[in-house]
ZADRENKOL-207857 format. One record per residue (C-alpha): x, y, z; residue number from 1. Coordinates in steps of 0.02 Angstrom, whole numbers. Example, Ala and Ser with C-alpha at 12.3 -4.5 7.8 and 13.67 -1.06 7.14 Angstrom:
<pt <615, -225, 390>, 1>
<pt <684, -53, 357>, 2>
***
This chain:
<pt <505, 44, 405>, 1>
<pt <572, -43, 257>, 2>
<pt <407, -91, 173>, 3>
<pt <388, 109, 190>, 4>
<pt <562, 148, 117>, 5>
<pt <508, 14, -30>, 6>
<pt <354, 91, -64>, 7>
<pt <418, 262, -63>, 8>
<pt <550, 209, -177>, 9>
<pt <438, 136, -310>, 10>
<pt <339, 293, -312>, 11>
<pt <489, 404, -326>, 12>
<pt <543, 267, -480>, 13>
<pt <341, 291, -534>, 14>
<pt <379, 474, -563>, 15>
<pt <536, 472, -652>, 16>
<pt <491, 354, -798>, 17>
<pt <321, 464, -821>, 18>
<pt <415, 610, -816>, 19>
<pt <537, 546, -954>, 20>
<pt <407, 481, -1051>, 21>
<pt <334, 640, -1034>, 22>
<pt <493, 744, -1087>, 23>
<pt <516, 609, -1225>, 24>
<pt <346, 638, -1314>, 25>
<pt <360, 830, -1290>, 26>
<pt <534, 830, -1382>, 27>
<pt <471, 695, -1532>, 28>
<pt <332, 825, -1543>, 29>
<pt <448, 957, -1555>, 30>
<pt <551, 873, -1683>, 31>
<pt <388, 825, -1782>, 32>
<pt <351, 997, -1807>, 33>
<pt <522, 1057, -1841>, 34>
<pt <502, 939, -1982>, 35>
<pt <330, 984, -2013>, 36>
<pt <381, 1158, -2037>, 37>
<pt <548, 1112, -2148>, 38>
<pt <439, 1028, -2273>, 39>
<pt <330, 1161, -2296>, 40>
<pt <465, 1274, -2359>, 41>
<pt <556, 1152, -2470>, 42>
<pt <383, 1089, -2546>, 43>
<pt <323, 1298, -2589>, 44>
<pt <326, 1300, -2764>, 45>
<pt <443, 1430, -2839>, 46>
<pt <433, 1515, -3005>, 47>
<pt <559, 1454, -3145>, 48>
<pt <654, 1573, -3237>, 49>
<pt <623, 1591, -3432>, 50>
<pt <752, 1559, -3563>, 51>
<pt <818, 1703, -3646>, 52>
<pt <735, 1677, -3817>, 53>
<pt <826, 1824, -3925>, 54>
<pt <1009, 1735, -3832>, 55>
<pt <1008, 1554, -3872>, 56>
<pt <1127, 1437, -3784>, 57>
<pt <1286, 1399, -3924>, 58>
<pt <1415, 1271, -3878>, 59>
<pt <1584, 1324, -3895>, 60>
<pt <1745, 1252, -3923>, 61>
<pt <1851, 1261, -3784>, 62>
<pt <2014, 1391, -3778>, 63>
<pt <2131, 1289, -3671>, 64>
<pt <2268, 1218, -3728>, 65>
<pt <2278, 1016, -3734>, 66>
<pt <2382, 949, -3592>, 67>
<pt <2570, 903, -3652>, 68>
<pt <2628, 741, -3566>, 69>
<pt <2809, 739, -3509>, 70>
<pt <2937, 631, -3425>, 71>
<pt <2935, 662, -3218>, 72>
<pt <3091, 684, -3114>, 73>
<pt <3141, 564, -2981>, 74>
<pt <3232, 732, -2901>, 75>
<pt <3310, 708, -2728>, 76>
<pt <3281, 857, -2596>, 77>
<pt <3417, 996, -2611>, 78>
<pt <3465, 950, -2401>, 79>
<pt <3486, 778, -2450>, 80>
<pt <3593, 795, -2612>, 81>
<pt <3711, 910, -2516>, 82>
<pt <3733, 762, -2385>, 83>
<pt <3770, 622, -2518>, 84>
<pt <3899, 750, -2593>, 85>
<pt <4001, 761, -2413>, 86>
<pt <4013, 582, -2400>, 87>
<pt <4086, 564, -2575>, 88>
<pt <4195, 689, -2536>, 89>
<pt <4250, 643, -2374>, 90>
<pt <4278, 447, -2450>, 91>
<pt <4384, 488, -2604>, 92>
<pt <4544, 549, -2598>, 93>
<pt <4665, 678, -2707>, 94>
<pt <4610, 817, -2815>, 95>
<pt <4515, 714, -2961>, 96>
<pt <4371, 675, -2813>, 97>
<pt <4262, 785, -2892>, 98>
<pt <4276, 716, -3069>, 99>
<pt <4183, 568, -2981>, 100>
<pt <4041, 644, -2898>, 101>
<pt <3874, 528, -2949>, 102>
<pt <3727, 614, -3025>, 103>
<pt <3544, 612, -2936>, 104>
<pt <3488, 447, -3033>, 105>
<pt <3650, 361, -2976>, 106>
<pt <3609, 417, -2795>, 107>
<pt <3431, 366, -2788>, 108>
<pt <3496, 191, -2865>, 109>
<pt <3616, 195, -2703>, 110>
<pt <3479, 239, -2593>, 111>
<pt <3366, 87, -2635>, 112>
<pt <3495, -28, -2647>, 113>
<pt <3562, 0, -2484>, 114>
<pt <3390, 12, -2440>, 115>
<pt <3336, -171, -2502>, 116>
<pt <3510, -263, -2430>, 117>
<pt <3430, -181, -2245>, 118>
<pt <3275, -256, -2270>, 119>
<pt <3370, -420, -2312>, 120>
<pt <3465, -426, -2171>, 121>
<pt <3319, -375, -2034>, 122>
<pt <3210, -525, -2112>, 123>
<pt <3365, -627, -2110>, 124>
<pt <3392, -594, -1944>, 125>
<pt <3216, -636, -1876>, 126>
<pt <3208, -812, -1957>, 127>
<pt <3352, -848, -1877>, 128>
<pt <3286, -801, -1707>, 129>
<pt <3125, -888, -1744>, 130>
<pt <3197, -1042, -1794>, 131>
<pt <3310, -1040, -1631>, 132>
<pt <3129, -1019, -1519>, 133>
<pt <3074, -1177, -1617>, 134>
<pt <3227, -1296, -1563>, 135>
<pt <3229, -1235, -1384>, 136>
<pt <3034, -1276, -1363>, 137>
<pt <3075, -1449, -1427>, 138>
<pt <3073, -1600, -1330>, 139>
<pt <3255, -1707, -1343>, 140>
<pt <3192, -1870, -1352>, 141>
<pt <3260, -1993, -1213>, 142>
<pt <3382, -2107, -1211>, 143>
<pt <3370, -2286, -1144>, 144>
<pt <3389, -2338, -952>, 145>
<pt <3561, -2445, -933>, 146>
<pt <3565, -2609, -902>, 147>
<pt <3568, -2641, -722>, 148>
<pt <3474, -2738, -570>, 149>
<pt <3427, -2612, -490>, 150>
<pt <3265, -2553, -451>, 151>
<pt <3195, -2376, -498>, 152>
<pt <3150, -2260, -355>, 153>
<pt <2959, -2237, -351>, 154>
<pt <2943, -2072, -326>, 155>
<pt <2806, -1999, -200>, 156>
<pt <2656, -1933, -293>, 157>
<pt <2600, -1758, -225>, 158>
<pt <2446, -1761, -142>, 159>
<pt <2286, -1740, -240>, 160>
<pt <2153, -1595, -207>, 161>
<pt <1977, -1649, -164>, 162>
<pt <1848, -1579, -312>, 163>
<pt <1772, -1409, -281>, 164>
<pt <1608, -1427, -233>, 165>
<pt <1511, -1289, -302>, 166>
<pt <1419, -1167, -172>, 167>
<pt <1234, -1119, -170>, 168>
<pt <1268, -929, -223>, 169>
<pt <1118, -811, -149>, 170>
<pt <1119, -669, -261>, 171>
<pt <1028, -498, -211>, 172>
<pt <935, -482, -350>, 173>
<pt <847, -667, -307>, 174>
<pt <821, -602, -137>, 175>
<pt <749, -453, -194>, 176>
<pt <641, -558, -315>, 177>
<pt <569, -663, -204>, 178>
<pt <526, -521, -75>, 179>
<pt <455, -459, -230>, 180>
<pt <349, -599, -250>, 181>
<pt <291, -607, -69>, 182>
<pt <242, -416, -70>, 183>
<pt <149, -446, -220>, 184>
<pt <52, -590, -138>, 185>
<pt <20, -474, -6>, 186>
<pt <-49, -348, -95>, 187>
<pt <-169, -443, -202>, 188>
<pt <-229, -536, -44>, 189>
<pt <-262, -369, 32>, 190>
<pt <-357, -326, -118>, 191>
<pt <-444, -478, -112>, 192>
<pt <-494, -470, 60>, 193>
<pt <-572, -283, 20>, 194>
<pt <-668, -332, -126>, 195>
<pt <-737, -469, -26>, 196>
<pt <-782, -344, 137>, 197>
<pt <-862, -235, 19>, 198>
<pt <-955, -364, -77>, 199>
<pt <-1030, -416, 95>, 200>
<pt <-1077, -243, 145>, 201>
<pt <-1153, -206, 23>, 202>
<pt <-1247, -382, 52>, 203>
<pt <-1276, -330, 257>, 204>
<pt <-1342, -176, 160>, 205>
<pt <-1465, -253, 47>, 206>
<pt <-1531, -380, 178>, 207>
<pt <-1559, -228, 312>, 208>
<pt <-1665, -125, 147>, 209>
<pt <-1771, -280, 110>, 210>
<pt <-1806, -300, 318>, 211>
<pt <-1832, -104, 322>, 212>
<pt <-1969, -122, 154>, 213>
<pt <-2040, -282, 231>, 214>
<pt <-2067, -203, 409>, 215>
<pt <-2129, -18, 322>, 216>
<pt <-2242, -117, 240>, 217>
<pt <-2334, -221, 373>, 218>
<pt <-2345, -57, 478>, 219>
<pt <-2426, 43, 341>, 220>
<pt <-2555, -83, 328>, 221>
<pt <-2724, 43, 330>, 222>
<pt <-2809, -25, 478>, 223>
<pt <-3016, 9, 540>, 224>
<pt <-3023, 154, 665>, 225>
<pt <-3138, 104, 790>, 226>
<pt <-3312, 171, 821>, 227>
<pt <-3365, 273, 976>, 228>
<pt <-3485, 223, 1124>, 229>
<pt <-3636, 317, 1087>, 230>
<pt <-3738, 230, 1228>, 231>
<pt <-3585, 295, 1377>, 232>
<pt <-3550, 475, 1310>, 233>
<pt <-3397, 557, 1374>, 234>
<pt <-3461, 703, 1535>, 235>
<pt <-3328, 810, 1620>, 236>
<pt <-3304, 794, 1816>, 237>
<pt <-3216, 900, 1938>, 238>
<pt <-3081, 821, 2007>, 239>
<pt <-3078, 750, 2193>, 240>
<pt <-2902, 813, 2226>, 241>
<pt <-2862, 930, 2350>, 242>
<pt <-2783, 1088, 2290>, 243>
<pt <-2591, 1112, 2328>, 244>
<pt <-2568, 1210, 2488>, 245>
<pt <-2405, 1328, 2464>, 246>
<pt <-2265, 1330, 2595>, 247>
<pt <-2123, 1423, 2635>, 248>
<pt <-1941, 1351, 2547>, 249>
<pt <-1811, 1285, 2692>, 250>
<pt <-1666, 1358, 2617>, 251>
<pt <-1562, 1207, 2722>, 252>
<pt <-1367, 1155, 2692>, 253>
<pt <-1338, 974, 2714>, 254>
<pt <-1240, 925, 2882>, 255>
<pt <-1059, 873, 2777>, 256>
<pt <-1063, 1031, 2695>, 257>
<pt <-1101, 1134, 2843>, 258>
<pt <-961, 1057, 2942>, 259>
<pt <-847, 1076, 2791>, 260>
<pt <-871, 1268, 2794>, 261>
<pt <-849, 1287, 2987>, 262>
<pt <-693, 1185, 2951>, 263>
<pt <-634, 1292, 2839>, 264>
<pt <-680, 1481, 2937>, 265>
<pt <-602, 1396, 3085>, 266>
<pt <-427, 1400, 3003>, 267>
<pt <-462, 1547, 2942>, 268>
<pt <-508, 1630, 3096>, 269>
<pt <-355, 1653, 3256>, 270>
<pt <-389, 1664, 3440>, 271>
<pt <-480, 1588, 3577>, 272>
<pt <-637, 1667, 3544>, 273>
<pt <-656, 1629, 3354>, 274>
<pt <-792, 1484, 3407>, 275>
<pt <-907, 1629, 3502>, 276>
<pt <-919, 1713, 3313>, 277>
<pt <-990, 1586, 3202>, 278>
<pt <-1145, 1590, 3124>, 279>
<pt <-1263, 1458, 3185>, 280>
<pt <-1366, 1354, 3019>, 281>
<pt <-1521, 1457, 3052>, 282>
<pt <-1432, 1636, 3039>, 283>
<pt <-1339, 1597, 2860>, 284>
<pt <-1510, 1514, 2784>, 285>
<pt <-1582, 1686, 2822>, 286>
<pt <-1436, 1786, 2757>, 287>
<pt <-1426, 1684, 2605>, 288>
<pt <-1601, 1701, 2582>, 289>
<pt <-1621, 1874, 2590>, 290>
<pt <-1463, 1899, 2479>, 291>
<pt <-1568, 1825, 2350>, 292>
<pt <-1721, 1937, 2373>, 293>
<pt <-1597, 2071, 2368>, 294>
<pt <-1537, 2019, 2194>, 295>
***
């Protein structure tokens, strides 16, 4: 059952790779004369237009004016501006707070500075913690043992682990390998073995053909016919035999046969007088016989 399952399976895989090989050269021929066909139109020659002789090409000067260069404006967005101004506000105090208000470049001065002392503080802050990582993963280094007579505790060492010995993995694809191996074994032995039965037929075969030719030929052998006794010629004689004497046929049933049929009309038959009715040998001979001179 599962050499059958095997075998149908690497038929079924058979089919699939020739049919993808298959679908794989119909599609590069496809492509190949997609391509064909694209440079067929890009390689058809096409007629170039003339120059206008009686308009010939004059270079002119430009119209455009050249480009101006000016100072850009670090401007800050309208939204923002309006915020910067209610914080002013809302810090000063008394009417001459608006005599004060900054002006954008004074803002955007703000707004990096402020932005650079963040900065500061954020790398600041993460050196620190780095640096406080470092002297925790340390080691203190030890101090000395005092000076005394007694004796240090040996403390009980935990109990060691054997090494792992390493297990003989059996992997399916090995297995399947090596019944691999043994079906192909199997299969060229087979092959083997027919080449071999054949080969001796066909020796059987020629050995029987050269017998056949050797035999044919010692029978065909033309062989001397011989001569007739001139001296004793051949006369015809009537024969001595008696001539058959006909006789009538004795149309007789044999005894087990006989008894088998009055068997078989006596169960047939009821009553005491059913043996007074039945046909004696003689009577159905005659019957039968003239039933067939009837017919």
């Amino acid at each position: 059952m599962e050499r059958a399952r095997f075998g149908h399976q690497v038929a079924e895989k058979r089919r699939l790779i020739k049919q993808y090989k298959m679908e794989r050269e119909r599609q590069q021929k496809l492509e190949e004369e997609e391509e064909i066909k694209r440079l067929r139109k890009e390689l058809i020659p096409k007629a170039q237009l003339m120059p206008y002789f009686d308009r010939p090409f004059i270079p002119r000067r430009s119209k455009k004016q050249p480009t101006v260069p000016r100072e850009p404006k670090f401007c800050i967005p309208r939204h923002k501006t309006i915020k910067c101004c209610r914080m002013s506000c809302n810090d000063m105090s008394g009417p001459s707070r608006l005599q004060h208000l900054p002006s954008s470049v004074e803002k955007a001065e703000a707004l990096y500075q402020q932005r650079g002392q963040l900065k500061e503080e954020q790398l600041m802050k993460k050196i620190q913690k780095l640096v406080g990582e470092e002297e925790k993963l340390r080691m203190p280094i030890a101090q000395g043992l005092p000076w005394t007579t007694d004796e240090p505790k040996c403390l009980i060492k935990p109990p060691v682990k054997k090494n792992t010995i390493p297990i003989d993995l059996k992997l399916h694809s090995d297995i399947r390998a090596v019944e691999r191996a043994r079906f192909t074994h199997q299969v060229a032995e087979k092959g083997r073995l027919i080449k071999q039965y054949k080969m001796e037929r066909e020796r059987q075969q020629k050995l029987e053909e050269e017998e056949e030719i050797k035999r044919l030929r010692k029978e065909l052998i033309p062989k001397a016919q011989l001569m007739p006794y001139f001296d004793r010629p051949f006369v015809s004689r009537r024969s001595e035999k008696q001539p058959t004497v006909p006789r009538e046929p004795n149309f007789c049933i044999p005894r087990h046969k006989t008894i088998k049929c009055c068997r078989m009309s006596c169960n047939d038959m009821s009553g005491p007088s059913q043996l007074q009715h039945l046909p004696s040998s003689v009577e159905k001979a005659e019957a039968l016989y003239k039933n067939r001179i009837l017919q």
